[in-house]
C-alpha positions as CSV (number, residue, x, y, z in Angstrom):
1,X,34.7,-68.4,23.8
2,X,33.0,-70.1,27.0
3,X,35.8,-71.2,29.4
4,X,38.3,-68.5,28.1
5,X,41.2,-67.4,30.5
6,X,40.3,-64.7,33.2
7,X,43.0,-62.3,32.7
8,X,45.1,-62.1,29.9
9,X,48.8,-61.1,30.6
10,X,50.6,-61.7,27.2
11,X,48.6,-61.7,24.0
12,X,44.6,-62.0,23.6
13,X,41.5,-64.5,23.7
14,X,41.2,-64.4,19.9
15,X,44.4,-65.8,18.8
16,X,43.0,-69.2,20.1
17,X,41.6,-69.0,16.4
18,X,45.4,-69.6,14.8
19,X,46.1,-72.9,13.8
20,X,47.8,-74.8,16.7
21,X,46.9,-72.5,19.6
22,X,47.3,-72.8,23.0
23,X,47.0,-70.0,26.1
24,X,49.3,-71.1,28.9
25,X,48.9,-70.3,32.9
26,X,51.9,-67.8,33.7
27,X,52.2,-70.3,37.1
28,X,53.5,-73.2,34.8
29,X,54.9,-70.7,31.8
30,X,57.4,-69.9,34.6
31,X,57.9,-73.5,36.4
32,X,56.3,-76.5,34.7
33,X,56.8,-75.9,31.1
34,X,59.9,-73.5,31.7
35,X,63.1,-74.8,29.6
36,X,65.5,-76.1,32.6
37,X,69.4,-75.3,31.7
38,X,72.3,-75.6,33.6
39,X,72.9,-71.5,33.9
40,X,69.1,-71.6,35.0
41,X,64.8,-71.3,33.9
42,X,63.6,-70.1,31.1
43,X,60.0,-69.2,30.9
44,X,57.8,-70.4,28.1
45,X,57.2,-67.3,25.4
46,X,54.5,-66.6,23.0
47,X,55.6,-68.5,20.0
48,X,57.0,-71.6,20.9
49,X,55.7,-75.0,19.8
50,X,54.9,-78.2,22.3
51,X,54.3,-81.2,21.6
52,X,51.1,-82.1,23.9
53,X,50.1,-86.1,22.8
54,X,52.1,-86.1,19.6
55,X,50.1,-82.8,18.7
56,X,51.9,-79.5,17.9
57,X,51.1,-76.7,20.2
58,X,52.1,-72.6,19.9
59,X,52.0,-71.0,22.7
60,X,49.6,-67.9,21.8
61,X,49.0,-66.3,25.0
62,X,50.3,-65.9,28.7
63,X,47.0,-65.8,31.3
64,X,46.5,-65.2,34.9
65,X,44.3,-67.5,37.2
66,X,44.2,-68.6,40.4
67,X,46.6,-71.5,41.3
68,X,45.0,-74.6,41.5
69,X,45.1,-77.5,44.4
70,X,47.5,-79.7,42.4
71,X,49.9,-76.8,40.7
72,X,49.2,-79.0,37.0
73,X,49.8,-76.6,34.3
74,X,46.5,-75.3,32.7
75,X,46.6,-74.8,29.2
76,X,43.3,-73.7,26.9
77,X,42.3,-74.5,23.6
78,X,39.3,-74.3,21.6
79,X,37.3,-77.3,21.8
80,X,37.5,-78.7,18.1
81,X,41.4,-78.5,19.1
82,X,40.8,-80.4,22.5
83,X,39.1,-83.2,21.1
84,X,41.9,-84.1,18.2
C-alpha cells in the first residue's frame, strides 16, 4: 500500500481491499463532503456511499494529514480503483 494515509483516525489501511473503498481526509469528512441541512453539518461516516464520476464510493476510513494549499478534499483509493 504505497501512498497510504499517514494516520488513521477511523478504521484501517486494509479495508481499501473492500469492493468500492475509499479513505476520506477528516478536513473534508467534516466540511467538503459533510451533508449541509438546515438544523446544521453532518460529517461523512464510515459507511456511506458517493458517487465520485458516476462511480460508487464507501467511505471505509477517516485519516489525518496535513491540510493542503487548496483545502480540496483528499480521498485514497487503490490504484486498480483510481484508474476505472
Amino acid at each position: 500500500m504505497i501512498g497510504a494515509p499517514p494516520t488513521m483516525v477511523l478504521g484501517k489501511v486494509d479495508d481499501l481491499k473492500d469492493i468500492d473503498a475509499i479513505i476520506v481526509n477528516r478536513i473534508a469528512a467534516k466540511s467538503k463532503l459533510a451533508q449541509h441541512t438546515k438544523d446544521g453539518i453532518i460529517p461523512l461516516q464510515i459507511g456511506q456511499e458517493l458517487e465520485l464520476n458516476g462511480n460508487r464510493a464507501v467511505v471505509r476510513g477517516i485519516c489525518k494529514n496535513t491540510r493542503t494549499f487548496t483545502s480540496q478534499p483528499i480521498i485514497y483509493t487503490t490504484y486498480s480503483r483510481a484508474i476505472e
